[in-house]
C-alpha positions as semicolon CSV with decimal commas, in nm:
position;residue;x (nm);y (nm);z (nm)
1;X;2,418;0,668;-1,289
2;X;2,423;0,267;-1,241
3;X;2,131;0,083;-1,167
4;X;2,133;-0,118;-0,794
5;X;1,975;-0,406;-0,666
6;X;1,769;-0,349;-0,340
7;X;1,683;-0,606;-0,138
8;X;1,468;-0,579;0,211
9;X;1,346;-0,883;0,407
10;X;1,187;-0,854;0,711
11;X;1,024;-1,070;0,973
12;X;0,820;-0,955;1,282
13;X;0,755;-1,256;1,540
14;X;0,561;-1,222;1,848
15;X;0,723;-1,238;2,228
16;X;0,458;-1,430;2,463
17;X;0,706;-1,294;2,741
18;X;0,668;-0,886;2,684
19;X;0,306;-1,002;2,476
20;X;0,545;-0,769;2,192
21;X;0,620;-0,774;1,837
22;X;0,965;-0,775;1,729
23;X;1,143;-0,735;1,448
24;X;1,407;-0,934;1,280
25;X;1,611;-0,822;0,982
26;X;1,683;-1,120;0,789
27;X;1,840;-0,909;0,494
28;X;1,906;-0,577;0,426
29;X;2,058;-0,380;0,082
30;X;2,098;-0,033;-0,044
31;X;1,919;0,179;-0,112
32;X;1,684;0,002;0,108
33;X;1,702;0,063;0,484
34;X;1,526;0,008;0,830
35;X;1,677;0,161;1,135
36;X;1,456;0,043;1,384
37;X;1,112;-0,087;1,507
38;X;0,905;0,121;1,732
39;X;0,682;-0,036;1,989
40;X;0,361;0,080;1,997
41;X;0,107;0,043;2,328
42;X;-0,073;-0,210;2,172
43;X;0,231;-0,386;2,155
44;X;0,258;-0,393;1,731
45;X;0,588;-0,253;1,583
46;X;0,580;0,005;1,368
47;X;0,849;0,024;1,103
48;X;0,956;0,293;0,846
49;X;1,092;0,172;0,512
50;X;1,365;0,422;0,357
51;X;1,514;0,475;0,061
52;X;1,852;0,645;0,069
53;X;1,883;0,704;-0,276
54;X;1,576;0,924;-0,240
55;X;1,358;0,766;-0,484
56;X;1,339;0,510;-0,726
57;X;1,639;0,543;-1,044
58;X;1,655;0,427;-1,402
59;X;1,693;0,024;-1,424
60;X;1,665;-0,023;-1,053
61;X;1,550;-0,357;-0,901
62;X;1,428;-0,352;-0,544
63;X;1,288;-0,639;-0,380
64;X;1,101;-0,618;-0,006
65;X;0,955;-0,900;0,125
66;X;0,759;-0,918;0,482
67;X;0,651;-1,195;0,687
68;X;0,433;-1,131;0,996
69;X;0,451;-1,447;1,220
70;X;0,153;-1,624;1,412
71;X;-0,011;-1,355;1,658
72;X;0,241;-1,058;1,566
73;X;0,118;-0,782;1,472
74;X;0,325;-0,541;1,253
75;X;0,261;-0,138;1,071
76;X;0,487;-0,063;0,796
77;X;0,537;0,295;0,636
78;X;0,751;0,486;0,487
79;X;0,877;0,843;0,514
80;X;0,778;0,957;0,229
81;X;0,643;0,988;-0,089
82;X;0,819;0,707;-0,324
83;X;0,955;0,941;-0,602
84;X;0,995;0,753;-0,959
85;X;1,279;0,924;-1,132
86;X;1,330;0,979;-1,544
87;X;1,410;0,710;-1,745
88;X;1,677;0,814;-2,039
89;X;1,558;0,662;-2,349
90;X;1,799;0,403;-2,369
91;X;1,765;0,268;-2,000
92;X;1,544;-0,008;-1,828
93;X;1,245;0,057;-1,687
94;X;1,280;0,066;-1,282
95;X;1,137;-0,234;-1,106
96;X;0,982;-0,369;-0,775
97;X;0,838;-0,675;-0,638
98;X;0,659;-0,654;-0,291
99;X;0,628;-1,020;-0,153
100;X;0,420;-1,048;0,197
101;X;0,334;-1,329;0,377
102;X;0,097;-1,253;0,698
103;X;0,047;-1,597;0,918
104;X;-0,222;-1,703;1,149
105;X;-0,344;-1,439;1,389
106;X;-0,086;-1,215;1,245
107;X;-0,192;-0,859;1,112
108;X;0,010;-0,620;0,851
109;X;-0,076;-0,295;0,831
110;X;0,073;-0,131;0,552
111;X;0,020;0,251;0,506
112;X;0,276;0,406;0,288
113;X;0,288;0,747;0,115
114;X;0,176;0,808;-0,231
115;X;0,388;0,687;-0,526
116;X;0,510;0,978;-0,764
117;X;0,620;0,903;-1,114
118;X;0,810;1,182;-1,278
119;X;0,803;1,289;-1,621
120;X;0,970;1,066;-1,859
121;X;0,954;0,765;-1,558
122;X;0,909;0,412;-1,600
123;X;0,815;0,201;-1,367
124;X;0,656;-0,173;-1,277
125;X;0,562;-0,306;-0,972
126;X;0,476;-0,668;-0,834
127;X;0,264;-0,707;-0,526
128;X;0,189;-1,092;-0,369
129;X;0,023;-1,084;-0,056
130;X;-0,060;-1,453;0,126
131;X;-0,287;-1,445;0,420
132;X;-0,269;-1,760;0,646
133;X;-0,606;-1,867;0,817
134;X;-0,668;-1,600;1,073
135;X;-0,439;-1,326;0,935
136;X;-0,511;-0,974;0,926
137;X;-0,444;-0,670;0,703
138;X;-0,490;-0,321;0,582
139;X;-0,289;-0,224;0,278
140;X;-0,337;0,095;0,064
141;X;-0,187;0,237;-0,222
142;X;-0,229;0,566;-0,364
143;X;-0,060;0,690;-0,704
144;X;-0,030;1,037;-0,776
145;X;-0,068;1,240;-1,138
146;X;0,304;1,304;-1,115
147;X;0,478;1,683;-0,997
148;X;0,198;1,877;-1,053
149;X;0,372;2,251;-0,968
150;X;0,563;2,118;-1,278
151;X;0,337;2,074;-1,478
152;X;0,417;1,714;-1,511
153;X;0,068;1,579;-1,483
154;X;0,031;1,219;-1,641
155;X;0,416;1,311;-1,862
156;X;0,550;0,976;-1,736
157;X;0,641;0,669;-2,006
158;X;0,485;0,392;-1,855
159;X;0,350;0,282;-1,516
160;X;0,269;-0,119;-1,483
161;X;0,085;-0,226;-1,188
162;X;0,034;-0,595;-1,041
163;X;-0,136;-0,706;-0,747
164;X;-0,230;-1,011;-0,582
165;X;-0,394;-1,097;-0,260
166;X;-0,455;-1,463;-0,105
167;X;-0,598;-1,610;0,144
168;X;-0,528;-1,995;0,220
169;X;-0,372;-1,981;-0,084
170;X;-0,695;-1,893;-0,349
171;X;-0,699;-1,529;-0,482
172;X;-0,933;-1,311;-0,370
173;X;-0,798;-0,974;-0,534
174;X;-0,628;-0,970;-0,862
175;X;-0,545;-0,595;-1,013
176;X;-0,363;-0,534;-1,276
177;X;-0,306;-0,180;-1,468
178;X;-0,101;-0,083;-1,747
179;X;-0,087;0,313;-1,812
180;X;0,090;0,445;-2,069
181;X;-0,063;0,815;-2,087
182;X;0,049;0,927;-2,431
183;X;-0,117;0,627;-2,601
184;X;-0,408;0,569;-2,414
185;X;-0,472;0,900;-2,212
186;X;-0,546;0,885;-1,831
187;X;-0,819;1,192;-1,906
188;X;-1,065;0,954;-2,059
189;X;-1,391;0,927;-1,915
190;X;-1,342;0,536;-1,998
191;X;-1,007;0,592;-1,727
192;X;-0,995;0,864;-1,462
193;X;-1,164;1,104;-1,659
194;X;-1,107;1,526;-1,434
195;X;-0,984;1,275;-1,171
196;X;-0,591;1,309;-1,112
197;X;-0,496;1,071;-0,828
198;X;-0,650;0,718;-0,726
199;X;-0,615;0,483;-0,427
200;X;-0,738;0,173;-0,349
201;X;-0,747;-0,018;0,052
202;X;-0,829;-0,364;0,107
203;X;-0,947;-0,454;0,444
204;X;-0,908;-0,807;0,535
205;X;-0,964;-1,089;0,754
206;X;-0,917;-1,443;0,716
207;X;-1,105;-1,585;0,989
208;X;-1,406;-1,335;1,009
209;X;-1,765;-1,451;0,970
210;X;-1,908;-1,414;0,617
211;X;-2,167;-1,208;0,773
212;X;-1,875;-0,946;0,908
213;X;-1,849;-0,820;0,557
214;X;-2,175;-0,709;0,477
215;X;-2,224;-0,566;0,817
216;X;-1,901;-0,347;0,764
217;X;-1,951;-0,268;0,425
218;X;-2,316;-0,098;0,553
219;X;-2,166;0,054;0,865
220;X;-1,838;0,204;0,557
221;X;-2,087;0,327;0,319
222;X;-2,258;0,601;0,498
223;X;-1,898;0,725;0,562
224;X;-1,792;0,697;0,175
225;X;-2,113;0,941;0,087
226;X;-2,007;1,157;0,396
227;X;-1,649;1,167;0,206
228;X;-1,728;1,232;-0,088
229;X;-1,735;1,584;-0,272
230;X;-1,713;1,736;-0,589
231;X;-1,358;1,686;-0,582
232;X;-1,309;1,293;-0,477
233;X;-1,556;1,000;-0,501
234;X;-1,546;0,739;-0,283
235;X;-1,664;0,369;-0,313
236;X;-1,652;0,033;-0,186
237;X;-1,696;-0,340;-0,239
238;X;-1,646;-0,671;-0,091
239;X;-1,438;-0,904;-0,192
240;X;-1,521;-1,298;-0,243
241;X;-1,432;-1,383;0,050
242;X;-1,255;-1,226;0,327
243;X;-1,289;-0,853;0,317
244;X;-1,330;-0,558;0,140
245;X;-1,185;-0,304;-0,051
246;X;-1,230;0,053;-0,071
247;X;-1,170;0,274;-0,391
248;X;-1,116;0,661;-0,442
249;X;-1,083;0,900;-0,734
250;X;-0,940;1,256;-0,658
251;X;-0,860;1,585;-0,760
252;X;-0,583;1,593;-0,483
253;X;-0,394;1,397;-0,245
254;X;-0,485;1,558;0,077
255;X;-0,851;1,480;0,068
256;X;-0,742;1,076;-0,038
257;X;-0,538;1,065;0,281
258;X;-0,783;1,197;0,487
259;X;-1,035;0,939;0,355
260;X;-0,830;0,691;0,402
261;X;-0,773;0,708;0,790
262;X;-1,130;0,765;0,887
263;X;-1,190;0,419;0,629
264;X;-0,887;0,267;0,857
265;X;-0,996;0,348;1,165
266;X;-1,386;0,248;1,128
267;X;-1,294;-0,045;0,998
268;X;-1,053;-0,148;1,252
269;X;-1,239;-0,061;1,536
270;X;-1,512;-0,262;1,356
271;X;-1,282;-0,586;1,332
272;X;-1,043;-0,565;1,627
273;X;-1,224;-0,340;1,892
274;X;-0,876;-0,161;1,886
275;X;-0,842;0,232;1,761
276;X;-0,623;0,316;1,450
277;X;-0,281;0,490;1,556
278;X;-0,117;0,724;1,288
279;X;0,213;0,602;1,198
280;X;0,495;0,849;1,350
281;X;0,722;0,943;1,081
282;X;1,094;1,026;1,079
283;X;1,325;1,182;0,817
């Protein structure tokens, strides 16, 4: 099967007429596909990001880039999982770059589904987020062991992982992870160790006080111990500036996700005075 070029750009600017955001679709390729925005009551659009193919193939390029205007206010998911097919021997690896640009007042939530990479899979990934003075976001990212009912835990080829975050243009987040199981196995205590799945969410916000971050990082940790079990740990840190970011280790997916939307909805509440809504998703 040929390898395609995705390409997604879109661009969510703010009405001051119907005090709504809106979304623009500057460009738009296959496999990658937005039907529509959904307005929420708060007046943020909500936006599911689809792949038709059904997952990511062999040699693939996709591109997505987002830019949140001044005061808009945008949640972007998708509707499901992000699958990471086999690579044949002989093929390049798939690829993605994520570029994001969230301007002032403007706030990105980003809440996707896990990313699955298949046995024999390889896959890298670019993430570049800007934040503009006053911008807001929540991004995770969770990565899953592979198809465990297959018995495919930790059988892919390579998984390469970049991501930056900045805010007036200085970094304030810089990850970077390189996984290639059958040299340097994920089981390691000096890796994952019995842990199978991993997530991380940065909370951020340009404009807030210095002291916000120290304040929500001891209203968050109660809630990480409260979390956390035999089967998932939870921690968190601040950043430099800006925000924080929360961490997980897990022996399954259900128990991340959970985690994740009580850590998303303190924390928003916390910043915005404004409850966390559960994306709607459609297939």
């Amino acid at each position: 099967m040929s390898s395609v070029s995705g390409r997604l750009a879109l661009q969510f600017e703010y009405d001051h007429h119907s005090a709504r955001t809106a979304l623009q679709v500057n460009e738009q390729r296959q496999p990658l596909k937005v039907v529509r925005a959904f307005c929420s009551d708060d007046g943020s659009a909500l936006v599911h990001i689809h792949n038709v193919s059904g997952g990511v193939l062999a040699g693939d390029r996709l591109s997505i880039d987002l830019d949140v205007c001044p005061k808009a206010a945008a949640q972007v998911t998708s509707t499901g999982a992000t699958r990471v097919y086999r690579c044949r021997s002989e093929a390049q690896a798939a690829a993605s770059s994520i570029r994001v640009r969230v301007a002032a007042g403007g706030l990105l939530e980003y809440l996707p589904d896990p990313l699955i990479p298949f046995a024999g899979s390889r896959y890298e990934q670019r993430t570049t987020i800007d934040l503009d003075e006053g911008a807001g976001l929540f991004w995770w990212e969770t990565v899953a062991p592979g198809r465990e009912a297959r018995g495919e835990t930790f059988a892919y080829d390579a998984l390469r992982l970049r991501f930056e975050l900045r805010a007036g243009g200085i970094p304030i987040s810089l990850e970077s992870s390189d996984l290639v199981p059958a040299v340097r196995p994920l089981s390691s205590l000096a890796r994952l160790g019995p842990y199978l799945y991993w997530s991380s969410f940065h909370i951020c916000r340009a404009t807030a006080d210095a002291s916000t971050w120290p304040a929500l990082e001891k209203r968050l940790l109660p809630l990480a111990g409260e979390l956390s079990s035999p089967v998932i740990i939870w921690g968190l840190g601040r950043l430099p500036a800006h925000g924080l970011v929360v961490r997980a280790l897990s022996l399954n997916g259900r128990d991340i996700a959970r985690g994740l939307i009580a850590f998303w909805r303190a924390a928003k509440q916390a910043l915005y005075g404004r409850d966390a809504v559960i994306p709607r998703k459609i297939y």
